[in-house]
C-alpha positions, -999 to 999 in steps of 0.1 A, spaced: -71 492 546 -79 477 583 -41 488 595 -39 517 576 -70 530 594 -56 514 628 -20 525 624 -31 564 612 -59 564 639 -54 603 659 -78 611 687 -83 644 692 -102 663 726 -108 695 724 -137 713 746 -153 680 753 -156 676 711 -145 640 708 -126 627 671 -109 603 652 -94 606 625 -72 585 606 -64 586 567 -69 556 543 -57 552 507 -53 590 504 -86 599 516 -95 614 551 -116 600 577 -131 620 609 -155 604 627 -174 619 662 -196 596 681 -224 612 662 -214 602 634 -197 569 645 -230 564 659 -253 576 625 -230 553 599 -233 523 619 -270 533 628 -265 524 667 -278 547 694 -252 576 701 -267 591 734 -282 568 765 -258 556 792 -226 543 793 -213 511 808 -198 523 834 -229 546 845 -257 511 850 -263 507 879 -277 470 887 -304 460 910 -314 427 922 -345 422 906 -329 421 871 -296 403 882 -321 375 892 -333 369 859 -299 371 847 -279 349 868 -290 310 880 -301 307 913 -273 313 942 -249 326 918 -233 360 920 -218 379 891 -197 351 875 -161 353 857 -176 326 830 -210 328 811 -221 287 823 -238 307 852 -261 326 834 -297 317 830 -304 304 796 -318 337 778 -292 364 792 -266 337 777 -279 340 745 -274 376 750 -241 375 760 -237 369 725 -245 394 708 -222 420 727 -197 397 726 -192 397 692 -205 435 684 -197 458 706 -172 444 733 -145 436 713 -123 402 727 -98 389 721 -100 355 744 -127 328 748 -158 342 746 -165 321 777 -151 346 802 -177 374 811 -162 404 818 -177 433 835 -182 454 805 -202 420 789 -220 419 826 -232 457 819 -242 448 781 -266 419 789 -278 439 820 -287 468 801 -306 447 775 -323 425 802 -332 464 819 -344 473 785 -320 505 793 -307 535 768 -270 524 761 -245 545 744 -234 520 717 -215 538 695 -196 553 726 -184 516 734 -172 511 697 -156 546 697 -140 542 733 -126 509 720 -109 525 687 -87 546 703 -79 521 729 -41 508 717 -42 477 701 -11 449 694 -22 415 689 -64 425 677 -75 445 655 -113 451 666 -147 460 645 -129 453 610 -164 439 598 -182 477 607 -151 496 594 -163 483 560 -192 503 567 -170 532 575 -149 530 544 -180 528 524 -196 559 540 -163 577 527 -163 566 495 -132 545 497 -128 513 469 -131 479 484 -128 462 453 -92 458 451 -91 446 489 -82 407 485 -78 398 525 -118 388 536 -129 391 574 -140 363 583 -177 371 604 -188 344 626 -220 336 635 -231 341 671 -254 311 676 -248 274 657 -261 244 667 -224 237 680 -223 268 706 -260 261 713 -251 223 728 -221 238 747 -248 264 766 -270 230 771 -297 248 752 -309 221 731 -299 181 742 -296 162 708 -262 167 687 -272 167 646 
């Protein structure tokens, strides 16, 4: 159902009215941010990523001391890498080591440490009708999707695997805790 929904995936712009649609098993799905937003009960309105603007007084608590905006989380102070997680895995879909902080993961964990307004849903929904080859990204939330429209999962045999952000394993890499089990 994940590649059927990928490979059928239209977006349409008309007016400024943003929407994907794709069909699945017969049955058709159009989703606006609104409603992107409302299913996977993430903020639809706020800013977007590319519209934070950072000042200094947050970057310090985000990045250890004389370090600028780094190409790998191991610069980040202890709390904003924790962070780093979650975005990591839910809203800025990757497909390489979640080691490298890109500047769309920078504007995530600044937002949070800013306690700003983002536009969640607007990252998911800008990242669906990205093209994709090698990753397909947010099969764990299209579940939510397919069950909003009705669709059978019970004759889906492939599981997605979901990972868990924090484990005692990732947790010793970030030198959060010192003693291994």
């Amino acid at each position: 159902m994940i590649y059927q929904f990928f490979t059928n995936l239209v977006f349409e712009d008309d007016d400024n009215y943003e929407t994907l649609s794709t069909l699945v098993k017969g049955t058709e799905i159009d989703l606006t941010l609104k409603s992107l937003g409302k299913i996977l009960h993430f903020s639809y309105t706020g800013l977007n990523l590319h519209d934070i603007n950072m000042d200094d007084e947050v970057l310090s608590r985000i990045y250890l001391p004389n370090q600028g905006p780094p190409r790998a989380n191991n610069k980040l102070q202890p709390i904003p890498r924790l962070i780093d997680r979650i975005p990591a895995y839910n809203s800025c879909a990757k497909m390489g080591s979640f080691n490298y902080y890109s500047c769309d993961l920078a504007s995530c964990v600044y937002a949070i440490m800013a306690k700003l307004e983002v536009n969640w849903a607007q990252i998911i929904f800008d990242t669906l009708v990205k093209e994709h080859s090698s990753s397909l990204p947010y099969r764990p939330y299209l579940t939510f999707i397919f069950k909003k429209f009705k669709l059978d999962l019970a004759s889906e045999t492939n599981v997605v695997k979901v990972f868990k952000p924090f484990d005692r394993s990732i947790l010793l890499r970030m030198k959060l805790i010192d003693t291994p089990p």
